[in-house]
C-alpha positions as CSV (number, residue, x, y, z in Angstrom):
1,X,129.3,-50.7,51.0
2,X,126.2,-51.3,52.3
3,X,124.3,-48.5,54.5
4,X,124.6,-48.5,58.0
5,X,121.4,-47.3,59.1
6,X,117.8,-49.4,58.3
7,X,115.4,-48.3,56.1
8,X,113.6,-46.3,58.4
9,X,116.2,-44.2,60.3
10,X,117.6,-43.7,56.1
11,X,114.1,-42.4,55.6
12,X,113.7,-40.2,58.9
13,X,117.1,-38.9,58.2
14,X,116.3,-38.0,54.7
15,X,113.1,-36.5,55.2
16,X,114.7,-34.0,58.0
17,X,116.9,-32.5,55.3
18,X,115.6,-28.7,54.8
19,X,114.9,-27.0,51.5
20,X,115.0,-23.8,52.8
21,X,117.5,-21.6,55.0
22,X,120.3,-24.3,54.5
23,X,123.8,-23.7,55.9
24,X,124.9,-22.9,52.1
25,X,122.0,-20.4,51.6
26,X,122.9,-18.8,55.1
27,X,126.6,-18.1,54.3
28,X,125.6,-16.3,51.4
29,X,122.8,-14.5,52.6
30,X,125.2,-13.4,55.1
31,X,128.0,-12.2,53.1
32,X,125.5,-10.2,50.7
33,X,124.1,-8.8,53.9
34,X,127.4,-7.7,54.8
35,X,128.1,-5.9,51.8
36,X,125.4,-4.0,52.1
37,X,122.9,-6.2,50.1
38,X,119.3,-5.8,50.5
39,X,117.2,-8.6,49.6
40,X,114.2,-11.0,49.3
41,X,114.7,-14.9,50.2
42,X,111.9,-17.7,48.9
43,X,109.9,-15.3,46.5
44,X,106.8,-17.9,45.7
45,X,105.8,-15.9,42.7
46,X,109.1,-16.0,40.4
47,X,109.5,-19.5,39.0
48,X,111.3,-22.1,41.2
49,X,110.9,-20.1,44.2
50,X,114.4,-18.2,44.0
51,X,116.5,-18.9,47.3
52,X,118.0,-15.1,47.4
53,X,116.0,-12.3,45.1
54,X,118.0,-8.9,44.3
55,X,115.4,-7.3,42.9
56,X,117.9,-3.9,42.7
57,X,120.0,-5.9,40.1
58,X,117.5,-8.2,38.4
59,X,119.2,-11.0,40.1
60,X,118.3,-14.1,41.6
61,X,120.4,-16.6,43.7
62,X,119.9,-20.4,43.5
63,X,121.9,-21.9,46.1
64,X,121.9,-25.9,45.2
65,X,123.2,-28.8,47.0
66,X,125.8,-31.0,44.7
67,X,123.4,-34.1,45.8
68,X,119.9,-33.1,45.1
69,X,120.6,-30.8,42.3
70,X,123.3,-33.7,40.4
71,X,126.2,-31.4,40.0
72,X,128.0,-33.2,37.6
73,X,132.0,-33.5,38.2
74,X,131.5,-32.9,41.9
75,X,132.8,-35.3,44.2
76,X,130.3,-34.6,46.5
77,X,127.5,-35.5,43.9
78,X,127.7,-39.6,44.0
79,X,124.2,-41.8,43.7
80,X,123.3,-44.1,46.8
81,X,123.9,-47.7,45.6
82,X,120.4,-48.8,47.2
83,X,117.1,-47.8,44.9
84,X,119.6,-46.7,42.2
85,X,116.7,-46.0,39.7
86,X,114.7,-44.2,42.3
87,X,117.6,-41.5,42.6
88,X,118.5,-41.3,39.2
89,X,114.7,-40.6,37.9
90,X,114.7,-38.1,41.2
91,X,117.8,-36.5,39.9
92,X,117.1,-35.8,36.7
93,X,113.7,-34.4,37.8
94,X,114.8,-31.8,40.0
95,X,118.0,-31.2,36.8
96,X,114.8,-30.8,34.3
97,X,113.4,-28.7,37.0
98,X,116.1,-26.4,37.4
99,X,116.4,-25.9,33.4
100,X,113.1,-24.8,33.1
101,X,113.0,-22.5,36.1
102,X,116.0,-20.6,34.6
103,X,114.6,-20.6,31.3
104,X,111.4,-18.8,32.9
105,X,113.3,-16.5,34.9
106,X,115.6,-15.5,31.9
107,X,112.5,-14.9,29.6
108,X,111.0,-12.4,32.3
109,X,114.4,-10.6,32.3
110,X,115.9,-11.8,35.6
111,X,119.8,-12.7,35.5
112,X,119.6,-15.8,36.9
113,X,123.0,-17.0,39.8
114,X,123.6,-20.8,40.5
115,X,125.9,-21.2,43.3
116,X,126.8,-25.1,44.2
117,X,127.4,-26.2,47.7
118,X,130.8,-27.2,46.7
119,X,132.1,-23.9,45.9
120,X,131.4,-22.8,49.4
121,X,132.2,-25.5,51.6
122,X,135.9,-24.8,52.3
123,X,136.7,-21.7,54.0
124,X,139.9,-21.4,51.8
125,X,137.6,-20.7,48.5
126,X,134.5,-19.2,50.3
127,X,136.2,-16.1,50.6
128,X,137.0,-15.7,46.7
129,X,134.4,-16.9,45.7
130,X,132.2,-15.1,47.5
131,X,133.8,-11.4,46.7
132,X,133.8,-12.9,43.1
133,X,129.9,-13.8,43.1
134,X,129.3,-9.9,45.1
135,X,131.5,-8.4,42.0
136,X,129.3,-10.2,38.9
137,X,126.3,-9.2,41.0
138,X,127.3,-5.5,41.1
139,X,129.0,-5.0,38.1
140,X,127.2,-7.3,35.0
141,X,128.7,-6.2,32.4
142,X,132.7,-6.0,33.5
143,X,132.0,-9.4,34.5
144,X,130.8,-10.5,31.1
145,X,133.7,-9.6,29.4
146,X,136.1,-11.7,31.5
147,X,136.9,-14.8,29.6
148,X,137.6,-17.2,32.8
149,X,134.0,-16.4,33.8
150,X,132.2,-17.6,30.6
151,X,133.9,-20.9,31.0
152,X,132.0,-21.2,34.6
153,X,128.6,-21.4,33.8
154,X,127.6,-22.7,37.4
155,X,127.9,-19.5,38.7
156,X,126.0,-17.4,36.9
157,X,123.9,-17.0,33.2
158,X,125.6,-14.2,30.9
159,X,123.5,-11.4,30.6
160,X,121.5,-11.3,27.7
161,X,121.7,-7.6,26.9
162,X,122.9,-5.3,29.0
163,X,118.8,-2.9,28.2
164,X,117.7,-5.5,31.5
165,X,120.4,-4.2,33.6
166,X,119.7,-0.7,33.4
167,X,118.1,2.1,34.9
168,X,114.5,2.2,33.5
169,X,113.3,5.1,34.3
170,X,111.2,6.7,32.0
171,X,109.2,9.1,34.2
């Protein structure tokens, strides 16, 4: 199917998409919020610029889009048809990206939380997931031990060693 708009009203639209306080990111800034949650959002001195920093838990939140972040499996991730090789290097940029901003986080101890646009869309799941995403937050290593959860890797990196979790105070 070929698009509907010209190439400058596609442009305009896609250059008014936001990278910050998204209607994803608010939902779960919200919901934290509500739970009592205190938190940082768009820390530019961690890697990547985190979305959501809980510096209380070592935690911080990437909230991604299926589209710009190539969540593979999702049906809402689907390259345009036009420029095809302008979105797939694009794509994989911001993927390579996002693999080495975890990998930079992890190494300075921070748990690092990916949670996709798709698994908050519908309010049916938001709910669940949600509560589910509040419970690894607050409770690391319960979490870690259930199996279901290690076979989602989208919504959060397993703890490394539960030393970075802790209380360290040694005053």
């Amino acid at each position: 199917m070929a698009d509907v708009m010209t190439p400058e009203q596609r442009s305009r639209c896609m250059a008014a998409i936001k990278g910050k306080d998204t209607k994803p990111e608010m939902i779960v800034r919200k919901y934290l919020f509500s739970r009592g949650m205190r938190f940082r959002v768009q820390v530019r001195k961690l890697p990547g610029n985190p979305d959501i920093v809980l510096t209380k838990y070592k935690t911080v939140i990437f909230v991604n889009g299926c589209f710009w972040h190539g969540h593979e499996g999702c049906r809402y991730f689907r390259l345009p048809k036009s420029n095809v090789e302008f979105w797939e290097a694009k794509i994989e940029r911001n993927v390579a990206r996002d693999v080495r901003n975890e990998a930079e986080l992890k190494a300075l101890g921070w748990r690092v939380v990916r949670v996709w646009e798709c698994e908050i869309k519908t309010v049916a799941q938001r709910e669940e997931y949600l509560k589910h995403l509040y419970d690894r937050i607050v409770n690391p290593a319960q979490s870690y031990l259930i199996e279901t959860d290690i076979d989602k890797p989208s919504i959060a990196a397993e703890p490394e060693s539960a030393q970075i979790y802790g209380n360290n105070n040694h005053s």
